[in-house]
PAPA-416102 format. One record per residue (C-alpha): x, y, z negated; chain. Coordinates in Angstrom, 2 decimals. Layout:
BEGIN
X;Y;Z;A
...
//
This chain:
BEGIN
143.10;153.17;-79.80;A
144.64;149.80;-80.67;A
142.48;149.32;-83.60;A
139.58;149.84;-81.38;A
140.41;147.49;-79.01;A
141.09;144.88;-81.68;A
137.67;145.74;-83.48;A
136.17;145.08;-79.67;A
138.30;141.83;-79.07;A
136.94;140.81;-82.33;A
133.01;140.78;-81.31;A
133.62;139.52;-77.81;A
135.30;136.73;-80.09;A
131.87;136.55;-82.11;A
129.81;136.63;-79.17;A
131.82;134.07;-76.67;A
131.50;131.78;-79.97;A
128.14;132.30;-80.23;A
127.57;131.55;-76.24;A
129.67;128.42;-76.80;A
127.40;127.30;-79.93;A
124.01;127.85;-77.89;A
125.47;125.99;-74.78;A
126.94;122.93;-77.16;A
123.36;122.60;-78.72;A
121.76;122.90;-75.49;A
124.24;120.10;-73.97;A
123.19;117.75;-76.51;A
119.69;118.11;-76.45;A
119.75;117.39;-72.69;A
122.02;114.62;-73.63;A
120.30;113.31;-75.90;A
116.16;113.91;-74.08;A
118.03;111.54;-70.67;A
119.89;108.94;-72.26;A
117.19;107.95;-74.67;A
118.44;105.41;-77.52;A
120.82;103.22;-77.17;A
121.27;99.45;-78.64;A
124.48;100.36;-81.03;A
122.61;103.10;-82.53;A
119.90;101.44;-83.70;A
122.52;98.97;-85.86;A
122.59;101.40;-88.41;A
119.70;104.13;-88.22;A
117.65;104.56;-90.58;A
113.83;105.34;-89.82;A
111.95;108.22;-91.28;A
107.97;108.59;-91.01;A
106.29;112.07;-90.87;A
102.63;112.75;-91.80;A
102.91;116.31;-90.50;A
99.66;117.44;-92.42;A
100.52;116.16;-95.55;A
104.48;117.25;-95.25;A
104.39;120.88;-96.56;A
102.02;123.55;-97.57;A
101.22;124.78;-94.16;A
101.26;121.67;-92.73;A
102.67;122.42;-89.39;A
105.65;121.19;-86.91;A
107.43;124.33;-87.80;A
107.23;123.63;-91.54;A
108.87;120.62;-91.23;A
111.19;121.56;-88.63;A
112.94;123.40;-91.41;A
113.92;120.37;-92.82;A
115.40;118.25;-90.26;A
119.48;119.27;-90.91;A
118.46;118.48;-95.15;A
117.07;114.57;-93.51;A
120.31;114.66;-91.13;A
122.15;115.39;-94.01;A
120.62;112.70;-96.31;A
121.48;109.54;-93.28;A
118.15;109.43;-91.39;A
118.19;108.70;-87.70;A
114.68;108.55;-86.52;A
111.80;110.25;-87.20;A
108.52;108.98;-86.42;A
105.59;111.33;-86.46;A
102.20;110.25;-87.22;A
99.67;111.30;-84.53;A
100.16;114.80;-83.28;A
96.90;114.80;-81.03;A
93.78;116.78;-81.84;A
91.10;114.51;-83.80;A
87.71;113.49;-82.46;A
84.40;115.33;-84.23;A
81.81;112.73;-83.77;A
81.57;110.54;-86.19;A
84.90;112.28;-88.47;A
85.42;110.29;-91.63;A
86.05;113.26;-94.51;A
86.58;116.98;-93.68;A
89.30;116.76;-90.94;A
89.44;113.64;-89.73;A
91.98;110.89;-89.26;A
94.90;111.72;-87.13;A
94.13;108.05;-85.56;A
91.11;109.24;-83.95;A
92.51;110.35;-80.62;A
90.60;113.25;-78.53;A
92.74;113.79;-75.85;A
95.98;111.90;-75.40;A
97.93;115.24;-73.63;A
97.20;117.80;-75.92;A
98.29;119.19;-79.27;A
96.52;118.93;-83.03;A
96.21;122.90;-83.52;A
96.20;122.33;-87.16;A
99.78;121.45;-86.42;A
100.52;124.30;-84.02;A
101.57;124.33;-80.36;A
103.03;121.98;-77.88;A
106.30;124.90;-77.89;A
106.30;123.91;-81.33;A
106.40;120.01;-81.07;A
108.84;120.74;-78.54;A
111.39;122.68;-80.38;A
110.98;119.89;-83.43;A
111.60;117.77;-80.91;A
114.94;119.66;-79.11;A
115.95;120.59;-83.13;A
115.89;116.80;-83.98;A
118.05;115.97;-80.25;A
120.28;118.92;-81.67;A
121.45;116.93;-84.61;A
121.94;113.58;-83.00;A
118.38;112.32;-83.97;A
115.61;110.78;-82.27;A
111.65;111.15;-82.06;A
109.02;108.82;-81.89;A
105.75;109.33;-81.59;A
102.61;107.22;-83.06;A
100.34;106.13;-80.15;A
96.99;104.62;-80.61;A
96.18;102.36;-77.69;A
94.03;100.69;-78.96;A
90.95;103.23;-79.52;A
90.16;106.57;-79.19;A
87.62;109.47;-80.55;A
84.17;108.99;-79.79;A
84.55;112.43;-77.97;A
87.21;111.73;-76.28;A
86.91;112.94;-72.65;A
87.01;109.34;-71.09;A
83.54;108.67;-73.08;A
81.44;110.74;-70.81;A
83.87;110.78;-67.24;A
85.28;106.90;-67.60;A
82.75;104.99;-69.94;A
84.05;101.99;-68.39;A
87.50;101.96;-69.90;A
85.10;101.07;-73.61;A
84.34;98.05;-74.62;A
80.84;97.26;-75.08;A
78.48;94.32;-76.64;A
75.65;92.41;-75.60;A
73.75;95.44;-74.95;A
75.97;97.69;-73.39;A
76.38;99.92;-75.86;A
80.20;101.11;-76.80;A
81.35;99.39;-79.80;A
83.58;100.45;-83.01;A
87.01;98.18;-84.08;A
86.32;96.56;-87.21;A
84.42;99.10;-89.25;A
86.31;101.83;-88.39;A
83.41;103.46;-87.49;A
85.13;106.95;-86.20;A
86.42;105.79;-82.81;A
85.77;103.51;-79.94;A
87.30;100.74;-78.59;A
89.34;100.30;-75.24;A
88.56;97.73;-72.83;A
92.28;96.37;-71.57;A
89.91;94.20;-68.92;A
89.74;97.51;-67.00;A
92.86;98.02;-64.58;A
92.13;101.58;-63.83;A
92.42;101.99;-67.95;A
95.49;100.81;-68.39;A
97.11;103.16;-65.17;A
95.49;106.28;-67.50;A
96.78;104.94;-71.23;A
100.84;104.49;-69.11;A
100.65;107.66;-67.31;A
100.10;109.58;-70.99;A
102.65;107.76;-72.69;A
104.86;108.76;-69.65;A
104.09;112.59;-70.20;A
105.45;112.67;-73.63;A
108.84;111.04;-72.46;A
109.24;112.71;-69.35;A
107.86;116.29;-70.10;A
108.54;117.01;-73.88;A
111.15;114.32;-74.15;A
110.03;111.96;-77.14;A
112.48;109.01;-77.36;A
109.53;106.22;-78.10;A
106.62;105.17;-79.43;A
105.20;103.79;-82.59;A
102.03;101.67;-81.53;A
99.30;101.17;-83.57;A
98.07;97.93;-83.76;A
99.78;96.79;-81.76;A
98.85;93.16;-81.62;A
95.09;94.37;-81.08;A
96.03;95.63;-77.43;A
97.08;92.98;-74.93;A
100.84;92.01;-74.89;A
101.17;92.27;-70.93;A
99.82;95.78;-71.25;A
102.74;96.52;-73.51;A
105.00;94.73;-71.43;A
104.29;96.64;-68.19;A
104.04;100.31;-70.22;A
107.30;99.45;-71.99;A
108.72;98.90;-68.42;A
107.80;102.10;-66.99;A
108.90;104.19;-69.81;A
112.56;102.67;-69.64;A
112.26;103.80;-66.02;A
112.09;107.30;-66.95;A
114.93;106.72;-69.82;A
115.78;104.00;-72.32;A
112.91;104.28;-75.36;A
112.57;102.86;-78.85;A
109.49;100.73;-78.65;A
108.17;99.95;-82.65;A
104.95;97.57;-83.07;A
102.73;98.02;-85.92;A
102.21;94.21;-85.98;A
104.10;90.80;-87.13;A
103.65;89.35;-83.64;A
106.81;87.63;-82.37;A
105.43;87.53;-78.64;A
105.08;91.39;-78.70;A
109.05;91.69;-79.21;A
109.93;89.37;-75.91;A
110.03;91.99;-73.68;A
107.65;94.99;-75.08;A
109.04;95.87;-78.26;A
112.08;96.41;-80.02;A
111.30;96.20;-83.69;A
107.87;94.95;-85.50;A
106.96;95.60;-88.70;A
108.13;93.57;-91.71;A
105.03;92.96;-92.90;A
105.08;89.31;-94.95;A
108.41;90.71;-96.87;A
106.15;94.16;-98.07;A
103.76;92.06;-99.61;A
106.15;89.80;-100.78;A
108.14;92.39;-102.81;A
104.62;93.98;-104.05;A
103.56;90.53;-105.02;A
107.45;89.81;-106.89;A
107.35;93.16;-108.40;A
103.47;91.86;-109.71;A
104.96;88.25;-110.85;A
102.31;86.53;-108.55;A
105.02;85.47;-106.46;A
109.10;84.95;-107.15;A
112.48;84.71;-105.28;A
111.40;80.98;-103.19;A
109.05;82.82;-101.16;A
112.00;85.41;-99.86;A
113.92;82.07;-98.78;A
110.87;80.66;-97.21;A
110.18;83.92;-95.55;A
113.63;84.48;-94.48;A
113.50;80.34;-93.10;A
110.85;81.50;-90.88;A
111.71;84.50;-89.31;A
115.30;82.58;-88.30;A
113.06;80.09;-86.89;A
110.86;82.20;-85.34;A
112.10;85.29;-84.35;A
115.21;85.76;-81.29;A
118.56;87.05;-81.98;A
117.95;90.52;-81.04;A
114.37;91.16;-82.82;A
114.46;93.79;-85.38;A
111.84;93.69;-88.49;A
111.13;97.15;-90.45;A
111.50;96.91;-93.84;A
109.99;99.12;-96.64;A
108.40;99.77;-99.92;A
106.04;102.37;-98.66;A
104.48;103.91;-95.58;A
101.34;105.88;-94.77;A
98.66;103.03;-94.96;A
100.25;101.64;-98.17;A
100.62;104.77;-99.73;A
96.85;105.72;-99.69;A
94.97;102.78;-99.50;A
97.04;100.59;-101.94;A
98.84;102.21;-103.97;A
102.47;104.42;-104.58;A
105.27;102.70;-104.80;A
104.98;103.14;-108.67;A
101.73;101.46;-109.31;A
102.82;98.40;-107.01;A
105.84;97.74;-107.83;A
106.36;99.55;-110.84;A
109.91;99.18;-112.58;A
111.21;96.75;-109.61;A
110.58;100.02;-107.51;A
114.49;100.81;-106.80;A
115.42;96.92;-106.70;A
113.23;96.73;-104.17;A
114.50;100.03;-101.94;A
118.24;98.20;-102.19;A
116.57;95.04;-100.64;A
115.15;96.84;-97.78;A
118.49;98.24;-97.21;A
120.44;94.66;-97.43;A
118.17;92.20;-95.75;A
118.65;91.96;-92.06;A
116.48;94.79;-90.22;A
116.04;98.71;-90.03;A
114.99;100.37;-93.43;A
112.09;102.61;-93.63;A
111.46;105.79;-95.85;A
108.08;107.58;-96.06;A
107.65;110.98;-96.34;A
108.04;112.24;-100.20;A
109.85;109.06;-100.79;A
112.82;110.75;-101.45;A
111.19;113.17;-104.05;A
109.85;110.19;-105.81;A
106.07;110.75;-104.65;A
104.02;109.15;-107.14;A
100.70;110.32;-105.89;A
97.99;108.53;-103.36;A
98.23;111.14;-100.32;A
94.85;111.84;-98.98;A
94.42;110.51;-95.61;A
91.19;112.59;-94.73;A
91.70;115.60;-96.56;A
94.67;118.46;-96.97;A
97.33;117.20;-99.37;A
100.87;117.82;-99.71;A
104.13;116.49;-101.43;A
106.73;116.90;-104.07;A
109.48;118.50;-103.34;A
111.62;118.03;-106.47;A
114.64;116.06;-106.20;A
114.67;113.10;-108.60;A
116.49;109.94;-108.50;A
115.30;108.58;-105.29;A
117.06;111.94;-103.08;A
120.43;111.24;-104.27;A
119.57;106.99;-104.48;A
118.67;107.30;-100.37;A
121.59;109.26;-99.76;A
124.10;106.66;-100.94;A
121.53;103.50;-99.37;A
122.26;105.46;-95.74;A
126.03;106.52;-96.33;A
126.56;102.83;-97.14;A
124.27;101.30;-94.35;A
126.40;104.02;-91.59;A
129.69;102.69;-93.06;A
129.35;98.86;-93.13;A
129.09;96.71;-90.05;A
127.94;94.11;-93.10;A
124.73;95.90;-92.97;A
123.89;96.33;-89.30;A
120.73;95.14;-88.85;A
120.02;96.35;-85.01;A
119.86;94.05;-81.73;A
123.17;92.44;-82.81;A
122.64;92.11;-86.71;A
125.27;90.99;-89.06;A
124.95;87.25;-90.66;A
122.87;86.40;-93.18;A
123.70;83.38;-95.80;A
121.95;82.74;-99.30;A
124.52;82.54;-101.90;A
123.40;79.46;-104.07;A
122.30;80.26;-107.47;A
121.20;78.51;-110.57;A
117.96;80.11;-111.52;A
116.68;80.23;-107.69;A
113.48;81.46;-108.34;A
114.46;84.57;-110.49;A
118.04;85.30;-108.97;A
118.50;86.23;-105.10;A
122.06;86.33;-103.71;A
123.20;86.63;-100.37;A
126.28;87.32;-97.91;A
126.29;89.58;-94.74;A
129.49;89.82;-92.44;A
129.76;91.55;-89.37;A
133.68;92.38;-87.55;A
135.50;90.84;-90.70;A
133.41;93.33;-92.92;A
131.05;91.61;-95.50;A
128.52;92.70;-98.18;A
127.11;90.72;-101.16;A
123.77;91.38;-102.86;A
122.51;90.06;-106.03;A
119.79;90.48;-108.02;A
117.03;89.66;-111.07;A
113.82;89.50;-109.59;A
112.06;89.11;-112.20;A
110.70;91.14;-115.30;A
112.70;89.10;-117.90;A
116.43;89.06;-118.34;A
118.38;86.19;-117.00;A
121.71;84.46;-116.54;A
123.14;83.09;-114.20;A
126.91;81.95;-112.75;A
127.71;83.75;-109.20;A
130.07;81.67;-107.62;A
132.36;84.09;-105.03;A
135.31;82.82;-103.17;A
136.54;86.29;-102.49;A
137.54;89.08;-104.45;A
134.71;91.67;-104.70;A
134.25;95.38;-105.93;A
130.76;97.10;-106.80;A
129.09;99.68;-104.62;A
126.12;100.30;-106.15;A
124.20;98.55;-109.17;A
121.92;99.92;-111.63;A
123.89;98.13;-114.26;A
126.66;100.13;-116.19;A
129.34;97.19;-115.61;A
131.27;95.62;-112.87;A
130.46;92.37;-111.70;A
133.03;89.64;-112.35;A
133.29;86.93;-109.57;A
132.94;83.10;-111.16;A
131.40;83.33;-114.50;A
128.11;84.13;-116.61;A
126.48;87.00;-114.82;A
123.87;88.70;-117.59;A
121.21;90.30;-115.38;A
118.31;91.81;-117.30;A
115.27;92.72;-115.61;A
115.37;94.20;-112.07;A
119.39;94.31;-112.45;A
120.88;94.32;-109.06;A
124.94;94.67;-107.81;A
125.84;95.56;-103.87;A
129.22;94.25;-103.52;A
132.01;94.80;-101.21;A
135.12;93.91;-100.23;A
//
């Protein structure tokens, strides 16, 4: 009789522990969908873009759901998914479509699977202390979209009235911002996602393209509902005033691609750098990366642009003031052009760049040196002899400081590192220690991350 009773205590044990798991995870997850992000947070997340199609095999939310405790585990913070929405018909570029060609703002791609689905990627992300943030495209939509033939007055139109195409993006329609009643439509979609599903921000696609007071005024009604993370696909420093909290870092890309390509060397990272203090405010955040969805197909992999400067490069993004990027496959070192039109999917192999990541993120969560949020840690160039081939620089944030130092350039080099402090080496891709005050040897591409 006693063993049965301790058999019995022993599975109301399992079960009460079970109960206490399931409320725990649901407690966070409303936690998490109500207070939104916060400004601390974002000092050292790490951002992590989705193309849901391209992801896996099946190419749905569920498929990738899978994987969001293996990108907890590896440092990311945010995930960003590429549209979710259905795509227009009319006028489709390739067999299905581009995922920017918006049908109906409310509703789910079905390639994807359901809006239960997106939901519980969604409540699985909140679950393990991430955030979600979806792409919206503002500034066009689908040539069947619903508004085409119910609100034809929210398109802009030429000389003769007819509706007319962005650039030659020839699949969707542009939006006419003139049109009051248009903008009241685009805010109260954006709101849905926050308030009913529970998204934590948006990704806006160019952004600059759509009028900044729109932004502005949409940006204010979604912190309303809860605080959101507001990222412009544009280099626009007006957009980050009071719309946007981080733009994209899109004159350091092509900077490193152009580096990596010798067109361009280590002066025009100092110029750049010049500017942005000059031109950005205190609490503007830039994204930095080597890759992203647009890059990816239509220029190139990270390979063929910047070839052996490839991992330099991914340790730059990481130490330069801002928030670091990965793209999807990244972290399986994709080397292939992903289709944008077309099925596709990615690697799944773990190679150098998995385990590479891993320590970039563990080392960005650990060092105030690296925060690069709303209040970033200081930046100061590091004089060095060969200034056009050699880049060295200081950050320090709460008596915590990093140093970063590096070849840029496809020919060896040496140069003396002058260091006041005592320093130890985090990460390098150099098999020796770096030793403060004398002839540094760097050979092409050689980088140390320092710390003290």
């Amino acid at each position: 009789m006693k063993q049965l009773f301790l058999i019995l205590l022993s599975i109301l044990s399992v079960v009460s522990c079970k109960d206490a798991n399931k409320q725990k995870s649901k407690t966070t997850i409303e936690t998490t969908k109500t207070t939104g992000i916060n400004d601390s947070f974002l000092e050292k997340a790490v951002i992590y873009e989705i193309n849901i199609r391209q992801y896996s095999p099946e190419g749905t939310f569920a498929a990738f759901q899978k994987d969001i405790p293996k990108l907890k585990e590896m440092g990311v913070d945010i995930l960003w998914t590429m549209p979710i929405h259905p795509i227009g018909k009319e006028k489709r570029k390739g067999g299905l479509g581009s995922y920017y060609s918006i049908q109906d703002y409310r509703a789910i791609n079905p390639e994807f699977g359901t809006l239960a689905d997106f939901r519980a990627l969604v409540d699985k992300a909140h679950a393990e202390g991430m955030y979600v943030i979806m792409d919206w495209v503002a500034n066009h939509t689908a040539w069947d979209h619903d508004w085409m033939q119910n609100h034809p007055d929210y398109y802009a139109k030429d000389s003769t009235g007819q509706v007319i195409a962005p650039y030659d993006w020839t699949d969707v329609a542009k939006l006419d911002y003139n049109n009051p009643k248009l903008r009241e439509a685009m805010i109260a979609d954006m709101q849905y996602w926050v308030s009913e599903v529970g998204v934590d921000g948006f990704r806006c696609d160019v952004a600059g393209e759509v009028p900044t007071d729109f932004w502005e005024t949409a940006s204010d009604s979604l912190h309303k509902i809860k605080p959101v993370f507001m990222l412009a696909e544009a280099e626009k420093a007006e957009l980050l005033h009071k719309a946007f909290d981080m733009q994209y870092g899109w004159e350091l890309h092509h900077i490193m691609n152009k580096i990596a390509q010798g067109t361009m060397d280590v002066s025009h990272i100092d110029a750049y750098m010049q500017k942005t203090d000059s031109v950005l405010q205190k609490d503007d955040i830039s994204m930095l990366f080597t890759s992203n969805h647009d890059e990816n197909s239509w220029n190139g992999t990270v390979k063929e642009r910047m070839g052996n400067a490839a991992e330099v490069m991914a340790a730059l993004s990481y130490t330069l003031p801002g928030m670091p990027l990965i793209y999807n496959g990244q972290e399986y070192d994709l080397d292939k052009r992903l289709a944008f039109f077309e099925k596709d999917s990615l690697p799944k192999t773990k190679g150098f760049f998995y385990d590479y990541y891993t320590k970039l993120n563990a080392l960005k969560k650990k060092s105030d040196a690296l925060d690069g949020g709303k209040e970033a840690a200081t930046y100061h160039r590091i004089p060095t002899e060969k200034d056009t081939q050699v880049l060295a620089f200081k950050r320090e944030k709460n008596g915590q400081s990093i140093v970063f130092i590096a070849n840029l350039s496809n020919a060896p080099v040496s140069d003396k590192i002058v260091l006041t402090e005592g320093y130890q080496t985090v990460l390098s891709n150099m098999n020796k220690e770096f030793v403060a005050n004398q002839i540094t040897e760097l050979p092409a591409w050689g980088y140390y991350i320092l710390n003290k």
